[in-house]
N, C-alpha and C positions, 0 to 999 in steps of 0.2 A: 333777121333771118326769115323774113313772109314768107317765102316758097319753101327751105332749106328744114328748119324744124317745126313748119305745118305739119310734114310729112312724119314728123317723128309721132305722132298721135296716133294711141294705142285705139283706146276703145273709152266712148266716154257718150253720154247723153246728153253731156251740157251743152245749152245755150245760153251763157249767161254775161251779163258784163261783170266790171270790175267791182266784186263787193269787200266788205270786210267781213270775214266771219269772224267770230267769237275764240277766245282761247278754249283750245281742250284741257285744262288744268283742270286737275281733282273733279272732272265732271264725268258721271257713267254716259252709256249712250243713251240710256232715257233721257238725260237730263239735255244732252244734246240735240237729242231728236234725230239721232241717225238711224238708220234700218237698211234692208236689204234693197231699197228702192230706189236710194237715192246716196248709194256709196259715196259717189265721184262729184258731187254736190259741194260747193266751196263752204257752203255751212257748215258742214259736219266734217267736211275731208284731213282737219285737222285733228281727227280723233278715227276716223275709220282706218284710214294709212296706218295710221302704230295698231291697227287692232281689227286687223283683214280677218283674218280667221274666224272672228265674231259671226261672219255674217256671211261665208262664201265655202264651201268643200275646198278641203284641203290636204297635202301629203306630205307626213316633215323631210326635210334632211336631218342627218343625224352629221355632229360635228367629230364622233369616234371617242366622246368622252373627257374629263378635263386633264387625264394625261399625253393628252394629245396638241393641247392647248400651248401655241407657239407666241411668246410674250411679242407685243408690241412695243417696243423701247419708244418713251418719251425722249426726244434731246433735252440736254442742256441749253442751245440757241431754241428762240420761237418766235414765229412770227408773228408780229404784232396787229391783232385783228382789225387796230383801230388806222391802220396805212391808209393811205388814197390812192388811185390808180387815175389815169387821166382817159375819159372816153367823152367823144365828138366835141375835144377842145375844154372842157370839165375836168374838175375833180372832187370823184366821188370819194365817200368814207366805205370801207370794205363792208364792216359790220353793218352800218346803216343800209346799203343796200341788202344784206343778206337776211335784214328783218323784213326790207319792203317786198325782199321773193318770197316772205314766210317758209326760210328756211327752217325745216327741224334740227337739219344736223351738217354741219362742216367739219371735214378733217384732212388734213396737210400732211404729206410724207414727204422728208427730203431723204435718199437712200436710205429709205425702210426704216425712215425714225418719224412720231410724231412732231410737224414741228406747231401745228396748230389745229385746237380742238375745241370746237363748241357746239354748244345744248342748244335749243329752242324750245318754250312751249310744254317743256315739262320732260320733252325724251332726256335718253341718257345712252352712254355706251352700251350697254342693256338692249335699248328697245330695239323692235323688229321694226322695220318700215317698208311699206311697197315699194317696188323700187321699179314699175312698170318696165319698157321697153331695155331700161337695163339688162333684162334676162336675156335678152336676145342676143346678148357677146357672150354669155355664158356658152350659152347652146352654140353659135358660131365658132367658139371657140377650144369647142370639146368634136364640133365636127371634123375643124382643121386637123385634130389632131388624128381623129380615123383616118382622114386621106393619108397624111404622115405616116401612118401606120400600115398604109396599104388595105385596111378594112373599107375602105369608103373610097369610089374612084370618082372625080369631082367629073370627067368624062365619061361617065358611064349616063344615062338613062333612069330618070325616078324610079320609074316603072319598072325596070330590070331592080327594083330592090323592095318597091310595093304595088305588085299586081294590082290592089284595090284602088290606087290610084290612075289605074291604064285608060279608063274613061275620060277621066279628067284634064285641066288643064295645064295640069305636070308632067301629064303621059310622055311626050314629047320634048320635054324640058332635061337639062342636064345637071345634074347633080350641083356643080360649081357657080351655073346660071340661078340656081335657085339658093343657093349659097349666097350669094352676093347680088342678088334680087337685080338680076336683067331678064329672064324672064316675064313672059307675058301672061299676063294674069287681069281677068274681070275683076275688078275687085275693090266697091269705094267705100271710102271714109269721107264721107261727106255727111256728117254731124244731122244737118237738116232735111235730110232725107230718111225718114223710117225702114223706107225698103232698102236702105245700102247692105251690105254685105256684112260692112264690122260692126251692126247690130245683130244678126243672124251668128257672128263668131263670139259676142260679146254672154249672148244668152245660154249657148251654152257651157259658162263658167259660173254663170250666176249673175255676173256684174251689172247685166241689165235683166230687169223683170220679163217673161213671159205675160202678153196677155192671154186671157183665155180664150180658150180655141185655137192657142198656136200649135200649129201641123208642123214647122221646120226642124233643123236638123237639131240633136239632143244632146250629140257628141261629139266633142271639136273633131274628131274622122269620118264622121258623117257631114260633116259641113263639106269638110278640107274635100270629098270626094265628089259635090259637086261643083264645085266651081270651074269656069268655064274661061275659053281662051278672052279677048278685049280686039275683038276684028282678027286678020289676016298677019299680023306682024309676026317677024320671024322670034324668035325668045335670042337671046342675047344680044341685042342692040341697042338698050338704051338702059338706065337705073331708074325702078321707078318701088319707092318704100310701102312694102304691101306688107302686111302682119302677120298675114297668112303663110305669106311663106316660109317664117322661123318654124311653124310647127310642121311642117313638111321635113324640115331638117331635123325634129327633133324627130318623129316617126323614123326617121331614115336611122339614124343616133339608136336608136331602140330596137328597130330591124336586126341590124348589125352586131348588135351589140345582146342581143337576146335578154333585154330586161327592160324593165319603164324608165322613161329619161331620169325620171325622179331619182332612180337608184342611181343612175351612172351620174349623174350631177352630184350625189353625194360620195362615189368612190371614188371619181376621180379627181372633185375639187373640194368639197368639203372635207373630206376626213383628211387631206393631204397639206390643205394652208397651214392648218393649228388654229382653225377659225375657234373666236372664244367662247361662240353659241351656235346650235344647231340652225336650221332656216326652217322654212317651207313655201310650199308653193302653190296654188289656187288648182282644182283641178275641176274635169267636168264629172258625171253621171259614172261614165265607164274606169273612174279612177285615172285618166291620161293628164299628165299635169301640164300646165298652160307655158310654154315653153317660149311663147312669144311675148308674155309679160305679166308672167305668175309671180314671181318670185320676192321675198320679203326675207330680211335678215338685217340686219344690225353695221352701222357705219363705220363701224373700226373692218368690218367681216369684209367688207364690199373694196376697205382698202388695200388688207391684203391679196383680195385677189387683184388689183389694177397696178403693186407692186410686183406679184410675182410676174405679170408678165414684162414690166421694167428691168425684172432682174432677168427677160431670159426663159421665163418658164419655171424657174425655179423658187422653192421657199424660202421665208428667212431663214432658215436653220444651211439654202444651198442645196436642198434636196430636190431634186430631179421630179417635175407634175405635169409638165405638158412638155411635145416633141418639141425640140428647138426647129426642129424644119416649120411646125405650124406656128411656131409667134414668128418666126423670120417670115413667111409670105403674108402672116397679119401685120406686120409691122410695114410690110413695103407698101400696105394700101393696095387700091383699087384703078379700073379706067377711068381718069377724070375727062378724059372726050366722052364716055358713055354715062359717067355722071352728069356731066353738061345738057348732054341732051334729054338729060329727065324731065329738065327744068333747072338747072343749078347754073346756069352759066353767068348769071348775076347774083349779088349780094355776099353776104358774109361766106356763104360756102361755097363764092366762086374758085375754082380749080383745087375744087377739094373731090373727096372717092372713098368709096365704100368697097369694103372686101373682110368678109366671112363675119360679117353683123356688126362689123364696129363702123365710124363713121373717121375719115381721115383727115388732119388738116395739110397733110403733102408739104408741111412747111419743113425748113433745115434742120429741127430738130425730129421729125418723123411721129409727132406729138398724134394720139389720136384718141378716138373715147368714144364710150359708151353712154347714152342720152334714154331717157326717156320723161314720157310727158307729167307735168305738173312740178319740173323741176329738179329730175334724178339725172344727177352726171357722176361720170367714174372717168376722169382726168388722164391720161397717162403720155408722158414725158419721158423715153429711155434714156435720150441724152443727157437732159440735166437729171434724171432718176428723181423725178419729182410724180407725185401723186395725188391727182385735187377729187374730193367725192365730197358731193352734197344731197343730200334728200331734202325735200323741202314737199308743200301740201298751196301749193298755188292757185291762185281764182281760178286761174284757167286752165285749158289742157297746153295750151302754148302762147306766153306771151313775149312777141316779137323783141317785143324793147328789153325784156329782162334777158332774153338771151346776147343779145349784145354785149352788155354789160357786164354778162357770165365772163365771155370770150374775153373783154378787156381786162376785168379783176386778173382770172386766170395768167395773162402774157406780164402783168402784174407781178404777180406771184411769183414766176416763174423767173425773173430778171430780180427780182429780190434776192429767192432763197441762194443765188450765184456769189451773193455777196454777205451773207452769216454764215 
């Protein structure tokens, strides 16, 4: 996927090749050598990931308590971690690949049952893990449901919801354009460049150090408010994955909804799964939580939410948490001709689409998911009602070959659990 999950890369300072880093078992982060300068670092990332908060501003969610708490039924069938799957003519061992991504954490739902569940590295059902770019289906998918709602009009005008953006390069942008990122937007991730943009977004969360004497903007809304259009292009004509723009959606989400995302992500997803533990989320200076790829929670937590929208919107218990009008136009996906013209028109996510932060595979089962960099996917399969999430603490922000691999395991999986 070189062009396809490039793009899914949040915010990161690395330039590094392929290392080994060291187990984080039983070791503090002295002993690791981690600090706030070098979170995203493959040395330590296998200990900073379960232990974000160490070292960044943060805001919890709250899960509403443990009588809230909605059991995850293990099955009696499981699948078997030790399977092969067959990719470019190969066949690979499942587990053995899912040590060589330095997975922390995998787990398996076939209709809202565990069918497969494992640890890495010392986490547990328990741990919290980052779960970068992930968040951004959260946030997408608490926006769909404002449109659903009528609170949020995906044709309306940013600017007609945040004056303070009328300067900017959302001014002019339309709610739904920014939604599902066609929109035009100045705005690189281009790792080897110091002056890019998502070091300037990255510093105000903390993730990357401030040198001293830095004058730039302090708070992801100060950032968010200058950026600038990328040429004369009209905004909705092609897809192009900018980071920036989930937190425009989340402002929008907070506008509307007259409180901090943090809270509406906690009333209206967390207190409502039966999640087993509360979360939280990175924030900057002014308290605004990083909406584009804050978020840290626990891997049983991150399945229930990629079931409930399997199921519809609804929890295991059947309970009614998101409009069914917003998982039905998330589940139809996005333009794959204006995905195409991003750059997508070859390779793994050729005639695939994006719409309202998730990524689509357009395929017969309408399968789609949530990705983010170093290894974090949230699987979701409505037709066979199958659910794959992994966190994992990988060398890199994106490595092409393991995401292949991901996609084969998964199509794997998925033609398996049809048959236990």
């Amino acid at each position: 996927m070189k062009k396809s999950l490039i793009a899914v890369a949040l915010l990161t300072t690395l330039s590094v090749g392929m290392v080994e880093a060291a187990s984080s078992i039983g070791k503090t982060r002295v002993e690791m050598g981690a600090n706030a300068s070098n979170i995203l670092h493959p040395d330590v990332n296998r200990y900073t990931y379960k232990h974000l908060s160490e070292f960044v501003n943060t805001k919890q969610i709250d899960n509403g308590g443990y009588k809230q708490v909605i059991e995850l039924p293990k099955s009696y069938k499981q699948l078997d971690l030790n399977m092969t799957f067959e990719h470019k003519g190969e066949r690979l061992n499942l587990l053995d690949t899912l040590n060589k991504h330095r997975a922390d954490a995998f787990v398996v739902l076939k209709n809202g049952e565990i069918v497969a569940e494992q640890y890495f590295d010392g986490q547990s059902e328990r741990t919290h893990h980052q779960m970068m770019s992930v968040t951004k289906s959260f946030t997408g998918i608490i926006a769909a449901t404002l449109v659903a709602e009528g609170k949020l009009n995906r044709d309306a005008l940013v600017k007609t919801y945040i004056p303070e953006l009328a300067q900017s390069a959302f001014s002019d942008a339309t709610v739904g354009e920014v939604l599902d990122m066609t929109n035009n937007l100045k705005y690189s991730e281009a790792y080897e460049d110091p002056n890019a943009e998502v070091f300037k977004h990255a510093k105000t969360v903390g993730l990357t150090p401030k040198e001293p004497g830095y004058a730039g903007p302090q708070t992801i809304h100060e950032f968010l408010a200058e950026l600038e259009k990328d040429g004369e292009r009209d905004h909705g004509q092609e897809f192009h994955y900018l980071t920036a723009n989930t937190d425009v959606v989340a402002w929008l989400i907070s506008t509307v909804e007259n409180k901090p995302f943090s809270e509406v992500l906690q009333e209206r997803i967390w207190t409502k799964l039966g999640m087993e533990r509360g979360a939280y989320i990175m924030s900057d200076p002014a308290s605004v939580g990083l909406a584009s790829g804050g978020l840290n929670g626990t891997a049983r937590d991150m399945a229930r939410f990629g079931q409930m929208l399997a199921d519809g919107g609804k929890n295991l218990k059947g309970e009614r948490v998101i409009h069914p009008r917003a998982v039905m136009e998330t589940v139809k996906g996005g333009d794959p001709e204006k995905f195409a013209k991003g750059g997508y028109s070859e390779g793994a996510l050729a005639g695939w689409s994006y719409k309202n932060q998730f990524w689509h595979t357009m395929n017969d089962n309408q399968a789609f998911t949530a990705l983010g960099i170093f290894g974090q996917w949230i699987y979701v399969d409505p037709t066979e009602n199958v659910v794959v999430v992994r966190q994992a603490s990988s060398e890199k922000s994106v490595v092409d070959a393991y995401d292949h691999e991901m996609v084969s395991a998964i199509n794997e999986i998925v033609k398996q659990l049809k048959m236990i």
